[in-house]
HTML snippet that shows the backbone in 3Dmol.js (N, CA, C, O; Angstrom):
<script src="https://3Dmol.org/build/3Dmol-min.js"></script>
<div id="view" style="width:600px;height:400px;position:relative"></div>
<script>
const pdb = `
ATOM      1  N   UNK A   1      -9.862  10.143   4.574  1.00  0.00           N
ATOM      2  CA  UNK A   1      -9.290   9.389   3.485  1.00  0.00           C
ATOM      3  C   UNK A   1      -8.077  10.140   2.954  1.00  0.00           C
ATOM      4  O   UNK A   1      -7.962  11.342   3.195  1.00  0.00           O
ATOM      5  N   UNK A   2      -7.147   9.468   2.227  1.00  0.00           N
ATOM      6  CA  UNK A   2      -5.954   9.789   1.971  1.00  0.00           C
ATOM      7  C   UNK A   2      -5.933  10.729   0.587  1.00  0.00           C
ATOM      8  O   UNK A   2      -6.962  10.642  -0.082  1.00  0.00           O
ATOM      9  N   UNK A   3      -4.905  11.605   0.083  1.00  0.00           N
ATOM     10  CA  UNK A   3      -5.145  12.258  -1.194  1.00  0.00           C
ATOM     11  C   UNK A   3      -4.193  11.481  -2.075  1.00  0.00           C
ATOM     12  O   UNK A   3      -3.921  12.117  -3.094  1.00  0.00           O
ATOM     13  N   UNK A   4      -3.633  10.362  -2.001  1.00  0.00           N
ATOM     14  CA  UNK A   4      -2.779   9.868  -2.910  1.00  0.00           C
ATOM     15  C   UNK A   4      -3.108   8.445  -2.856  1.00  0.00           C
ATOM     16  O   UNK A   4      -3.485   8.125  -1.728  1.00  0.00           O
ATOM     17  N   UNK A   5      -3.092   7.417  -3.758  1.00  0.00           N
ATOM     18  CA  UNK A   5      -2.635   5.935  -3.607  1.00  0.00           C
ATOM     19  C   UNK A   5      -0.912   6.290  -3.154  1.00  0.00           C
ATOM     20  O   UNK A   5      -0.087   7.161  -3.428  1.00  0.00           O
ATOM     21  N   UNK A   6      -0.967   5.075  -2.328  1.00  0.00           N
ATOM     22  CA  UNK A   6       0.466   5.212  -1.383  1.00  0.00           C
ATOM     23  C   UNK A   6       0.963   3.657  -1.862  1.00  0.00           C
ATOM     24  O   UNK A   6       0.352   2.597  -1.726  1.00  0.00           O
ATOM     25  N   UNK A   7       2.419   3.935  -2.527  1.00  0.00           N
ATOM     26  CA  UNK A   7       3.117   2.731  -2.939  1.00  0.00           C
ATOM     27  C   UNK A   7       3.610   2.209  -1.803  1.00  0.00           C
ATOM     28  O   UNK A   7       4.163   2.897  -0.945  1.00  0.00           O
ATOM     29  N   UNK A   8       3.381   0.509  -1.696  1.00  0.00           N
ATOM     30  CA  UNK A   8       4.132  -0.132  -0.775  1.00  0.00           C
ATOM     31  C   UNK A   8       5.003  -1.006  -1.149  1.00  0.00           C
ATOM     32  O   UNK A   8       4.858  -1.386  -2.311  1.00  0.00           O
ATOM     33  N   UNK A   9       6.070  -1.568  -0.425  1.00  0.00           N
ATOM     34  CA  UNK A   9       7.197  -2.137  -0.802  1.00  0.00           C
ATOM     35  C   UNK A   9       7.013  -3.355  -0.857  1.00  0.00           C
ATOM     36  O   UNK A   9       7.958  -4.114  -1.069  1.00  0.00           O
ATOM     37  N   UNK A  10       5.607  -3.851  -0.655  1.00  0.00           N
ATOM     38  CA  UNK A  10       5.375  -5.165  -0.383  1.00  0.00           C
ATOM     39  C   UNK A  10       4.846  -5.780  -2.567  1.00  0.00           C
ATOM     40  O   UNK A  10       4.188  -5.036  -3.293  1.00  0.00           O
ATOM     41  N   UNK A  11       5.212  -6.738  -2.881  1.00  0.00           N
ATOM     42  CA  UNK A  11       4.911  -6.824  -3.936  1.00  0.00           C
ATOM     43  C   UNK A  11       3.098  -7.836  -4.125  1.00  0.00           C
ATOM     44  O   UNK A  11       2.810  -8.974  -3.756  1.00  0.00           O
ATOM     45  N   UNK A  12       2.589  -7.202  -4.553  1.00  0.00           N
ATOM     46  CA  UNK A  12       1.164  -7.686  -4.671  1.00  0.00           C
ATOM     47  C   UNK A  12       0.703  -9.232  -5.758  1.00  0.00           C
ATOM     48  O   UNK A  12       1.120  -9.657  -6.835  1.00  0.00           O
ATOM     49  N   UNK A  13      -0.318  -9.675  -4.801  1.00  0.00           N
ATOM     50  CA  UNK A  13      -0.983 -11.239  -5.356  1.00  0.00           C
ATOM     51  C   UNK A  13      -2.368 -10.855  -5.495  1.00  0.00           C
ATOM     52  O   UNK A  13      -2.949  -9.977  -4.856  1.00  0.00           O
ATOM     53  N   UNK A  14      -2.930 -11.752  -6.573  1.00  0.00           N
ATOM     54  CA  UNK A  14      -4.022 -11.693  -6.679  1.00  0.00           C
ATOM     55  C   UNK A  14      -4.912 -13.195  -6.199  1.00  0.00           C
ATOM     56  O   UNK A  14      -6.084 -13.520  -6.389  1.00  0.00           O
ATOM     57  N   UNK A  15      -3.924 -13.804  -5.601  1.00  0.00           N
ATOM     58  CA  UNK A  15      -4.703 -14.714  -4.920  1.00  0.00           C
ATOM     59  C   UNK A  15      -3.703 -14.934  -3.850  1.00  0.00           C
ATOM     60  O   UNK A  15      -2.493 -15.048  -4.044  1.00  0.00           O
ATOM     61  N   UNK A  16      -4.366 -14.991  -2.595  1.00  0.00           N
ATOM     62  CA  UNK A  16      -3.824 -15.445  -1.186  1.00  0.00           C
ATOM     63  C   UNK A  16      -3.799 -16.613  -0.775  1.00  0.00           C
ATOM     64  O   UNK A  16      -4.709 -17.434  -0.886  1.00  0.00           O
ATOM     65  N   UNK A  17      -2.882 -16.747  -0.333  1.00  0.00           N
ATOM     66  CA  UNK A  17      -3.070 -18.694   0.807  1.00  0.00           C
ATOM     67  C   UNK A  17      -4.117 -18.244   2.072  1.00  0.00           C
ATOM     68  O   UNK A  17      -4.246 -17.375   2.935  1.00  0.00           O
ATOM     69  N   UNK A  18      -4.642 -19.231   1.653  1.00  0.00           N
ATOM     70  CA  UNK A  18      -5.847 -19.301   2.672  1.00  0.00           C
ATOM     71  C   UNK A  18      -5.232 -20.393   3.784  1.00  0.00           C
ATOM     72  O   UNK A  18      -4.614 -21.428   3.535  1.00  0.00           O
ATOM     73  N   UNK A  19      -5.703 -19.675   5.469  1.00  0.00           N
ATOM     74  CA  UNK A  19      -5.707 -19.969   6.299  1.00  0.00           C
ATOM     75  C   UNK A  19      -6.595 -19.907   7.776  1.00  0.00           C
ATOM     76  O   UNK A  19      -7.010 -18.840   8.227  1.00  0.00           O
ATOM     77  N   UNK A  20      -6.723 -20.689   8.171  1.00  0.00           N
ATOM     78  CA  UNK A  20      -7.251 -20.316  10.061  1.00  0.00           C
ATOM     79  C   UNK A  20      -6.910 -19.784  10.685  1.00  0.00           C
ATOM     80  O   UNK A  20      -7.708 -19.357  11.520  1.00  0.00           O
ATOM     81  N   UNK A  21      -5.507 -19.390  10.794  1.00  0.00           N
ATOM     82  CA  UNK A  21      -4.403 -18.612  11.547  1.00  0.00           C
ATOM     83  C   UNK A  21      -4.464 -17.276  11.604  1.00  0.00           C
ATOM     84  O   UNK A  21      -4.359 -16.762  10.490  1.00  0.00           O
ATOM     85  N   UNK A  22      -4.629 -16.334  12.717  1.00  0.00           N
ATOM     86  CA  UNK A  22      -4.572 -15.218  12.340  1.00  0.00           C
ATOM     87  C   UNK A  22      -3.340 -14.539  12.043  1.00  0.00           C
ATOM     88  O   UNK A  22      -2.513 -14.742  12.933  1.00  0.00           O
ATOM     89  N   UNK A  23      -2.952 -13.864  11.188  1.00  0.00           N
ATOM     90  CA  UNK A  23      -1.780 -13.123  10.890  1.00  0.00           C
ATOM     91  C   UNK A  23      -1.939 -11.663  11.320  1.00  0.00           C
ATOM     92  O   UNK A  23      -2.855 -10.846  11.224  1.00  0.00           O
ATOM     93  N   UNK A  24      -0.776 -11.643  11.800  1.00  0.00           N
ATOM     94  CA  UNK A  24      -0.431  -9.761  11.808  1.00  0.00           C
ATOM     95  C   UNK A  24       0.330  -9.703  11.237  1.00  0.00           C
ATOM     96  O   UNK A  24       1.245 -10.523  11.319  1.00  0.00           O
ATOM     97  N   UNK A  25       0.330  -8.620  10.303  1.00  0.00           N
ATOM     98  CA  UNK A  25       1.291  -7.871   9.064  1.00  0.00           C
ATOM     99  C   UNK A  25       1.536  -9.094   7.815  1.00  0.00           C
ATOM    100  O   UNK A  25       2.579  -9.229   7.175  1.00  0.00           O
ATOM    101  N   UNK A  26       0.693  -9.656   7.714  1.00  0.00           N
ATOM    102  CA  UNK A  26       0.378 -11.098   6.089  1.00  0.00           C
ATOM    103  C   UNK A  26       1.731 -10.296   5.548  1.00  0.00           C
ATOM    104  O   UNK A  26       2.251  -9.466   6.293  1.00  0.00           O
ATOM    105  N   UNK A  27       2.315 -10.577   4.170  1.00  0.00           N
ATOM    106  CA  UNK A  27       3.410 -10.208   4.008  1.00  0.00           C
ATOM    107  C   UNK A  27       2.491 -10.998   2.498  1.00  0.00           C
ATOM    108  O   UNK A  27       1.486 -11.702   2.592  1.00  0.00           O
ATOM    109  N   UNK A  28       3.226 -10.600   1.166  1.00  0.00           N
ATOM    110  CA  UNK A  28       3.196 -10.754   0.404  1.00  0.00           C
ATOM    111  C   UNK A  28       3.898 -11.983  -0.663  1.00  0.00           C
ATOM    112  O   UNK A  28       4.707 -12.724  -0.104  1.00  0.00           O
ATOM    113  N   UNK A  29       3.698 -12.178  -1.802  1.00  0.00           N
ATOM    114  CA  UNK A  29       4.614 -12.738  -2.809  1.00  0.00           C
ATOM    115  C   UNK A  29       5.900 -12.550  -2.683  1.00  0.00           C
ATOM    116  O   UNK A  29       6.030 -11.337  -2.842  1.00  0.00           O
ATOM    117  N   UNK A  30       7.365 -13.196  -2.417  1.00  0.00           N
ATOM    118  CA  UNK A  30       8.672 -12.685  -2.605  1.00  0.00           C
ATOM    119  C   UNK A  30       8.616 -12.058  -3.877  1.00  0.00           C
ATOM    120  O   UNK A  30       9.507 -11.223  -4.029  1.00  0.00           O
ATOM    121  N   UNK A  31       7.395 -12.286  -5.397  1.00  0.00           N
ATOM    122  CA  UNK A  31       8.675 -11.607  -6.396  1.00  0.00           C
ATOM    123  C   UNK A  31       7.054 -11.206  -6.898  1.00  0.00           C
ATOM    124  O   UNK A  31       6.119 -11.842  -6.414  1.00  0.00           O
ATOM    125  N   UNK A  32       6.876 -10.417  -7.617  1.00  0.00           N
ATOM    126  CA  UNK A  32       5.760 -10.235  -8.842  1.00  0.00           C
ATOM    127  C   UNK A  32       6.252  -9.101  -9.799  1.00  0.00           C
ATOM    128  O   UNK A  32       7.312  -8.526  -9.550  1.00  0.00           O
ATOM    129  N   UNK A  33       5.392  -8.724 -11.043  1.00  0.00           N
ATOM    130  CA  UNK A  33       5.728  -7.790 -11.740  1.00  0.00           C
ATOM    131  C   UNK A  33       4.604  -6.547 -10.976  1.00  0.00           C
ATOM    132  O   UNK A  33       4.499  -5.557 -11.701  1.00  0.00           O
ATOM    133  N   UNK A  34       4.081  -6.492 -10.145  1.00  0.00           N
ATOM    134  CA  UNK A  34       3.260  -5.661  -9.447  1.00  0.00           C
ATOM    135  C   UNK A  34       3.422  -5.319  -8.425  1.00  0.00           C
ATOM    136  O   UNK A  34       3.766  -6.199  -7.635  1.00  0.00           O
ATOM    137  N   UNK A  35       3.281  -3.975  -7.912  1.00  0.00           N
ATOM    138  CA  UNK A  35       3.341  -3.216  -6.027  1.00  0.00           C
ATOM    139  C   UNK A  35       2.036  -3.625  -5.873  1.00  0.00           C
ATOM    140  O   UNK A  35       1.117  -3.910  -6.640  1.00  0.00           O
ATOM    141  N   UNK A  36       2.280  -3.555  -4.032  1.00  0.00           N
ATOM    142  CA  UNK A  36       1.021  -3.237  -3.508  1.00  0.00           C
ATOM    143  C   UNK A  36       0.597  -1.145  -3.535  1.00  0.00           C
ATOM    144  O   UNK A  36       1.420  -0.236  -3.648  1.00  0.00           O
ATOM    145  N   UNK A  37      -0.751  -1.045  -3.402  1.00  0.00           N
ATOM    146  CA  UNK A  37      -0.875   0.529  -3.114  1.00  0.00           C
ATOM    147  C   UNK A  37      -2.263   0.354  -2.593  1.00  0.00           C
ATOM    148  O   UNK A  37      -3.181  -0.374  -2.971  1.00  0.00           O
ATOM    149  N   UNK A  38      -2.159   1.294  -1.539  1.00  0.00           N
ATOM    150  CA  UNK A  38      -2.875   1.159  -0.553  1.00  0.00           C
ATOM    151  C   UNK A  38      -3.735   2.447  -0.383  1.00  0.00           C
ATOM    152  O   UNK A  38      -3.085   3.440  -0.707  1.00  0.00           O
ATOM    153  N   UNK A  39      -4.876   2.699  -0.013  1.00  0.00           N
ATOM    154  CA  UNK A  39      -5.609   3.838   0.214  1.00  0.00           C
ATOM    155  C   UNK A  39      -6.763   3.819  -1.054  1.00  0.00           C
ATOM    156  O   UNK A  39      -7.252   2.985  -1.816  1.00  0.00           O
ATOM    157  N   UNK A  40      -6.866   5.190  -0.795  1.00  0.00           N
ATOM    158  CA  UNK A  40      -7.538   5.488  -2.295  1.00  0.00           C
ATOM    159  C   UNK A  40      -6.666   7.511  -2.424  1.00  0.00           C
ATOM    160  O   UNK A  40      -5.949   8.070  -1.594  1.00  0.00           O
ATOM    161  N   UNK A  41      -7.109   7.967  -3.618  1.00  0.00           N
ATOM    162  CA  UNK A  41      -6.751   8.854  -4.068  1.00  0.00           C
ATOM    163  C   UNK A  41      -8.206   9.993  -4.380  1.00  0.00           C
ATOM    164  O   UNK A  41      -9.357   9.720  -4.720  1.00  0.00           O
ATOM    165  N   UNK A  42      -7.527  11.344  -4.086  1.00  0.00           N
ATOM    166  CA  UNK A  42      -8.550  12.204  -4.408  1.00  0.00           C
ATOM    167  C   UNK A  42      -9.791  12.488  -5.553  1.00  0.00           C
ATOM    168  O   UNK A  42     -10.892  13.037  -5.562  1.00  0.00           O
ATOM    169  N   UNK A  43      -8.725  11.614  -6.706  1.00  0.00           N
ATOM    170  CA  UNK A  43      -9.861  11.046  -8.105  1.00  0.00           C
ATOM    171  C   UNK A  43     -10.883  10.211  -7.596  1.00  0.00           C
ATOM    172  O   UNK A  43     -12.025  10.349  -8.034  1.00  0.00           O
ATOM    173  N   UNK A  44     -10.654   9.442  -6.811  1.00  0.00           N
ATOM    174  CA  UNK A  44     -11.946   8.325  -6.736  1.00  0.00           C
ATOM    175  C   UNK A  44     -13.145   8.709  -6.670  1.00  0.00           C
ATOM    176  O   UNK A  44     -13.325   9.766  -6.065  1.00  0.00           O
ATOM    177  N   UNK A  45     -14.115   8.145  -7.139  1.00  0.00           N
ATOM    178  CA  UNK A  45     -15.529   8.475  -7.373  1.00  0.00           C
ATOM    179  C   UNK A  45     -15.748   7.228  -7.257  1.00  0.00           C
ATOM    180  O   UNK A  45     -15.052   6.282  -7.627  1.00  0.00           O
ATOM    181  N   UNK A  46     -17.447   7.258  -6.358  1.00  0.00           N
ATOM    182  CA  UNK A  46     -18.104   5.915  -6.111  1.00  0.00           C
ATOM    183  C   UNK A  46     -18.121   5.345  -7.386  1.00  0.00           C
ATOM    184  O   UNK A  46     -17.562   4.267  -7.589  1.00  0.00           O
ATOM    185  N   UNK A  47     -18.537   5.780  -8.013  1.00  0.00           N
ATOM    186  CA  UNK A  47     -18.863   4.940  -9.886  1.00  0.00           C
ATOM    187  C   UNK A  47     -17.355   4.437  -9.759  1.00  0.00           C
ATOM    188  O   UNK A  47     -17.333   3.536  -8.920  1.00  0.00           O
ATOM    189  N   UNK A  48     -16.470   4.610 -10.123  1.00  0.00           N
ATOM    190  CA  UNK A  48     -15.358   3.631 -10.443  1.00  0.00           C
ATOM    191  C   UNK A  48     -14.046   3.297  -9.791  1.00  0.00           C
ATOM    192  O   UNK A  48     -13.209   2.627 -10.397  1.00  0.00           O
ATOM    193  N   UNK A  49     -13.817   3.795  -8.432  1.00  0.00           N
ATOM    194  CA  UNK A  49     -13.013   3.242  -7.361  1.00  0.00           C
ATOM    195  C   UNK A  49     -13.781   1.691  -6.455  1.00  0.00           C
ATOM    196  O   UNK A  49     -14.742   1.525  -5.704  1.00  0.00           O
ATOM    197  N   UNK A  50     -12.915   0.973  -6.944  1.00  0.00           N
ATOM    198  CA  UNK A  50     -12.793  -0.306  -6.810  1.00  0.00           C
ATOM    199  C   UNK A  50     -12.859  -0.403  -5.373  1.00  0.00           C
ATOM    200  O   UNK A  50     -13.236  -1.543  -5.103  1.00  0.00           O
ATOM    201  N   UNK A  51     -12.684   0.207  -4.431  1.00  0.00           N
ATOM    202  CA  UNK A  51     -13.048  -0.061  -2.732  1.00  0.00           C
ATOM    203  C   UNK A  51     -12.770   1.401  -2.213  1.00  0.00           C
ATOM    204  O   UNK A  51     -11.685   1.977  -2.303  1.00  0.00           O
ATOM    205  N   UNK A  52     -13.918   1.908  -1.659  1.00  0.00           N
ATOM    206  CA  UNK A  52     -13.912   3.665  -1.175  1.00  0.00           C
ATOM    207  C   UNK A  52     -13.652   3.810  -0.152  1.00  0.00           C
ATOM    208  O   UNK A  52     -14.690   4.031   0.471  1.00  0.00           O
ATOM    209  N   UNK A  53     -12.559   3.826   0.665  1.00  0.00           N
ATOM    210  CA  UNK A  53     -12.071   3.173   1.763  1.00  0.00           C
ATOM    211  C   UNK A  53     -10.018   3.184   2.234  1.00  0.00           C
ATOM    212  O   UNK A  53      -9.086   2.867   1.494  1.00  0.00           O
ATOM    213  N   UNK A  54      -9.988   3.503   3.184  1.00  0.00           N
ATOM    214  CA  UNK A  54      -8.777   3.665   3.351  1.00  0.00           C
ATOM    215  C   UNK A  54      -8.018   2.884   3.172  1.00  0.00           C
ATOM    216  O   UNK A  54      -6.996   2.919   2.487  1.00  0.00           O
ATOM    217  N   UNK A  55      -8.860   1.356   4.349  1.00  0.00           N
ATOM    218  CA  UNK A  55      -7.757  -0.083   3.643  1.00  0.00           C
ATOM    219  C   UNK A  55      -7.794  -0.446   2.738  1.00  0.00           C
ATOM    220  O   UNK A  55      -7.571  -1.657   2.719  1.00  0.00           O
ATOM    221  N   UNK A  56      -8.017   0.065   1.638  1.00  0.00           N
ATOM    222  CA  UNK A  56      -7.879  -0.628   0.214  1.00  0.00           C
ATOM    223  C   UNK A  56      -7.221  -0.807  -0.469  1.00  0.00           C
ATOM    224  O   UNK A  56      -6.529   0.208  -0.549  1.00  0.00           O
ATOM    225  N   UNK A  57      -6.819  -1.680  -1.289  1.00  0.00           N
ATOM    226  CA  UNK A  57      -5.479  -2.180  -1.399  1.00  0.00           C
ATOM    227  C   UNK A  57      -5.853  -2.565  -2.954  1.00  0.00           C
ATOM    228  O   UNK A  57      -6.834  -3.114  -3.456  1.00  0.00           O
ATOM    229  N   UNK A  58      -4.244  -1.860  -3.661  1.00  0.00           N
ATOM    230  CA  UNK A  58      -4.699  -2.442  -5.046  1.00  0.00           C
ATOM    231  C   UNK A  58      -3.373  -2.973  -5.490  1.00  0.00           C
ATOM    232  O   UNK A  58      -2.386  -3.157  -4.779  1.00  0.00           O
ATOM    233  N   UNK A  59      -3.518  -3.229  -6.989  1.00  0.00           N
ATOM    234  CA  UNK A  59      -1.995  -3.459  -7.339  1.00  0.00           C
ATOM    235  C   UNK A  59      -1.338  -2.830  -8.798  1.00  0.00           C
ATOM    236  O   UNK A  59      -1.987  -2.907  -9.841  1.00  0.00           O
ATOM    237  N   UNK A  60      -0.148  -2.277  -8.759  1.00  0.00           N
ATOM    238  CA  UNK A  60      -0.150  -1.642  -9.787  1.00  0.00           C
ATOM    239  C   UNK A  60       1.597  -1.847 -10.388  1.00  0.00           C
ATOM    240  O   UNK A  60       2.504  -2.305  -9.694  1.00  0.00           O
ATOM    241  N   UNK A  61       1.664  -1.621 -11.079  1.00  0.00           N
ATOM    242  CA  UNK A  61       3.313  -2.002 -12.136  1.00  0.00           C
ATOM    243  C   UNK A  61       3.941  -0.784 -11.440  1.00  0.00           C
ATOM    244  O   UNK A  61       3.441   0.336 -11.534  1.00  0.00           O
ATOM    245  N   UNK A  62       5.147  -1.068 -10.678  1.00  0.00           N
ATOM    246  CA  UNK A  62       6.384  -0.094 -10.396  1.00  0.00           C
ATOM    247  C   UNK A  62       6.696   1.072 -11.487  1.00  0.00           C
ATOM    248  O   UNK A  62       7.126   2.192 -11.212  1.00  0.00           O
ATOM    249  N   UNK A  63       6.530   0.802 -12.186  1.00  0.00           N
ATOM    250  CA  UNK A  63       7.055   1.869 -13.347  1.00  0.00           C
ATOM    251  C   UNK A  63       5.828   2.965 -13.464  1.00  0.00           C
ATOM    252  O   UNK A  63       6.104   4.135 -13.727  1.00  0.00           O
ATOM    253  N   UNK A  64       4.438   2.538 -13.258  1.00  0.00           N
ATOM    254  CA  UNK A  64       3.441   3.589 -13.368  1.00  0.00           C
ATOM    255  C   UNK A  64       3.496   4.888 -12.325  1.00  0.00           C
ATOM    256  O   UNK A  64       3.602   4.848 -11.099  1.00  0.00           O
ATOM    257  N   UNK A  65       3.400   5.945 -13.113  1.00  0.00           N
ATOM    258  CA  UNK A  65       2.912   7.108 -12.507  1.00  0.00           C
ATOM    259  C   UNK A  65       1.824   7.762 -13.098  1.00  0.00           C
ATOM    260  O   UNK A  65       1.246   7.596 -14.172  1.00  0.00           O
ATOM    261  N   UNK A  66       1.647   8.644 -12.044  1.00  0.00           N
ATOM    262  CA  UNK A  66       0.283   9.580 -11.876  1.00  0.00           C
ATOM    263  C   UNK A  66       0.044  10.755 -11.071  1.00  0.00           C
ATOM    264  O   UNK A  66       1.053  11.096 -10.455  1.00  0.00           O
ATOM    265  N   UNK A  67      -0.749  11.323 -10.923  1.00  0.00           N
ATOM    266  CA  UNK A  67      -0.796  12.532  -9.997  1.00  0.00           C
ATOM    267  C   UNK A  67      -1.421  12.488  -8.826  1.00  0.00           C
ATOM    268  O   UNK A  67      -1.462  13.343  -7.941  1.00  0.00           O
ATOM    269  N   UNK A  68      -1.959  11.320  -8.885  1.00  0.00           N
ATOM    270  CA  UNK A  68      -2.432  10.732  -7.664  1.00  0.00           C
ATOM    271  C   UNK A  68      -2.145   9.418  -7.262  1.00  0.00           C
ATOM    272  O   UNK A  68      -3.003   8.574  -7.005  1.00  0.00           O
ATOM    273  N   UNK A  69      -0.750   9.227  -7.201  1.00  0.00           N
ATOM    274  CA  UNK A  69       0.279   8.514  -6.627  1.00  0.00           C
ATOM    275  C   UNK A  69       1.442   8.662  -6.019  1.00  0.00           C
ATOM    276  O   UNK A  69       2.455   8.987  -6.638  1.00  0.00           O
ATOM    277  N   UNK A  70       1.424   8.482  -4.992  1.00  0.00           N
ATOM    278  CA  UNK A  70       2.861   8.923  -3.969  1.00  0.00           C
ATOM    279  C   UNK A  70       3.458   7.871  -2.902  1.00  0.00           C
ATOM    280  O   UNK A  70       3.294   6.694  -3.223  1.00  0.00           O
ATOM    281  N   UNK A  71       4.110   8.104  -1.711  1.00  0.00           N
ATOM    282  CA  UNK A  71       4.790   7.129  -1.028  1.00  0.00           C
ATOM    283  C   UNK A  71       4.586   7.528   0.285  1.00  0.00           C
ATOM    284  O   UNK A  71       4.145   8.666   0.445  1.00  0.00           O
ATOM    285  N   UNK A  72       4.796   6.884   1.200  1.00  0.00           N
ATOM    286  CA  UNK A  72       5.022   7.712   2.790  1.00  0.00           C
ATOM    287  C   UNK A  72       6.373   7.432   3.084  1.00  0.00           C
ATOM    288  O   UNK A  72       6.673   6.243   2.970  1.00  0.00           O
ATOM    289  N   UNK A  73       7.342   8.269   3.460  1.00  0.00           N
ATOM    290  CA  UNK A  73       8.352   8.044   4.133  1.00  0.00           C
ATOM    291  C   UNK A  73       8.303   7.700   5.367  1.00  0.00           C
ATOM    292  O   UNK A  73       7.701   8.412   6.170  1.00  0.00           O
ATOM    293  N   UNK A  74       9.177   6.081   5.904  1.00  0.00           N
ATOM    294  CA  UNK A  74       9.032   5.816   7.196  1.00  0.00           C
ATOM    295  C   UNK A  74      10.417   5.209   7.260  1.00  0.00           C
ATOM    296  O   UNK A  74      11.208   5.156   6.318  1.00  0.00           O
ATOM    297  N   UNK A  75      10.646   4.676   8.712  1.00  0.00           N
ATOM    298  CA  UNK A  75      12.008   4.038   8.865  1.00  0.00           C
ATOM    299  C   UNK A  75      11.738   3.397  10.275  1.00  0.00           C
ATOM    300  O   UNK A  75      11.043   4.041  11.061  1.00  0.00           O
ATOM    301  N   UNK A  76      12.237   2.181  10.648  1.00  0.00           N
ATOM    302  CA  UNK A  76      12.193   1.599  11.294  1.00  0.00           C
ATOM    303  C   UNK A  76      12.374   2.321  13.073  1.00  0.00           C
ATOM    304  O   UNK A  76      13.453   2.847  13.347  1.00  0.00           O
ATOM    305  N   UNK A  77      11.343   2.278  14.065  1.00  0.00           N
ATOM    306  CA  UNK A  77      11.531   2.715  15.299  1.00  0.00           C
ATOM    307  C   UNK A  77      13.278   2.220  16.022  1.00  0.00           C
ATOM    308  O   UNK A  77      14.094   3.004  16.507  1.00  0.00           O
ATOM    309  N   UNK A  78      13.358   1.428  15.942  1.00  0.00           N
ATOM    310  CA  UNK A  78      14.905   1.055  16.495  1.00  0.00           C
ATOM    311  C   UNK A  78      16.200   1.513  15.775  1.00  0.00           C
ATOM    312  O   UNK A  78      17.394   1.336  16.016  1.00  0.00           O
ATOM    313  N   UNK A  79      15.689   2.006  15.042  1.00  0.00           N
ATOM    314  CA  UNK A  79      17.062   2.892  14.504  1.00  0.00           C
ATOM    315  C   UNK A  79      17.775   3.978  15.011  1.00  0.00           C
ATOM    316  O   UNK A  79      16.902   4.796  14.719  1.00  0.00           O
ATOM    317  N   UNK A  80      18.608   4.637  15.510  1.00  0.00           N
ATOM    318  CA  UNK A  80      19.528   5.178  16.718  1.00  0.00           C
ATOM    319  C   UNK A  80      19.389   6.852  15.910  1.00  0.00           C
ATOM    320  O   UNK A  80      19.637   7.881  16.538  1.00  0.00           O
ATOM    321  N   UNK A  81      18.895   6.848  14.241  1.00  0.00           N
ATOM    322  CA  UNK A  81      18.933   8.241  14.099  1.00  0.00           C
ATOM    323  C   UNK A  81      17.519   8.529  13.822  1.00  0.00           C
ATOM    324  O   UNK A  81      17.424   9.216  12.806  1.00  0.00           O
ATOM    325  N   UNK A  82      16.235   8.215  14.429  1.00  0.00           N
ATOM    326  CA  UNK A  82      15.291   8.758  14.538  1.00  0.00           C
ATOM    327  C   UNK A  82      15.373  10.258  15.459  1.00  0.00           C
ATOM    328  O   UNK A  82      16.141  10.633  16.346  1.00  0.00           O
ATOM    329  N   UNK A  83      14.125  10.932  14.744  1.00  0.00           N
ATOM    330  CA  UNK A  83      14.215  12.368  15.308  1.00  0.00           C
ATOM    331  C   UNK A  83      13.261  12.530  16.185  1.00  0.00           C
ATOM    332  O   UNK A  83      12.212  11.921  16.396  1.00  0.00           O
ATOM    333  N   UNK A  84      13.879  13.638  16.777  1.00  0.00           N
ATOM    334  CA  UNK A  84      13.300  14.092  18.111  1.00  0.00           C
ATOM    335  C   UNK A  84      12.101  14.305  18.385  1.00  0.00           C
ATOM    336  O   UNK A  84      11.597  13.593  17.516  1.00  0.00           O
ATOM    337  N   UNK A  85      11.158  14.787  18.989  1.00  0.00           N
ATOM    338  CA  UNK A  85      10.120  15.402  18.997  1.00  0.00           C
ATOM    339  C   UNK A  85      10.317  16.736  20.122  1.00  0.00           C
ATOM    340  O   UNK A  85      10.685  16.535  21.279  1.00  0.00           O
ATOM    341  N   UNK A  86      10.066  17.860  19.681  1.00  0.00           N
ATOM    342  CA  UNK A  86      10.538  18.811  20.797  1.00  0.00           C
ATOM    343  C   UNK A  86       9.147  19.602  20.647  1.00  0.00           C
ATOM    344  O   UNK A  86       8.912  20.579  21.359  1.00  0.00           O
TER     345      UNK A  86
END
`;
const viewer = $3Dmol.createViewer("view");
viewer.addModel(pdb, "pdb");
viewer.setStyle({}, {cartoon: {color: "spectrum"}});
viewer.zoomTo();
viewer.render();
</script>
């Protein structure tokens, strides 16, 4: 399990369109006042973490911080200045 909730760029719903279709990578709301954040954080305790579990997914206001909140840096594979591996 992860030591941080990890902010994602995707903006979070609390209700989904329901479908039959399977999706890869569902994609979110274009606009909300809320992120998605994903994981859980080293605070969690069974008593009051809401899903104990890696895919877990919550939602929280852009402006909040904490000490157990952070980001992953990534960048798209087709980009010409990815780094090496040596």
């Amino acid at each position: 399990m992860g030591n941080v909730w990890e902010w994602c760029a995707e903006w979070w719903a609390t209700a989904h369109p329901r479908t039959t279709v399977d999706r890869v990578n569902p994609t979110g709301p274009c606009h909300s006042t809320v992120r998605v954040m994903r994981g859980r954080s080293y605070l969690c305790h069974a008593c009051y973490c809401n899903r104990y579990r890696v895919a877990a997914r919550t939602g929280n206001s852009p402006d909040c911080t904490g000490g157990d909140t952070g980001f992953r840096r990534a960048w798209a594979l087709h980009t010409r200045c990815a780094p090496t591996v040596t």
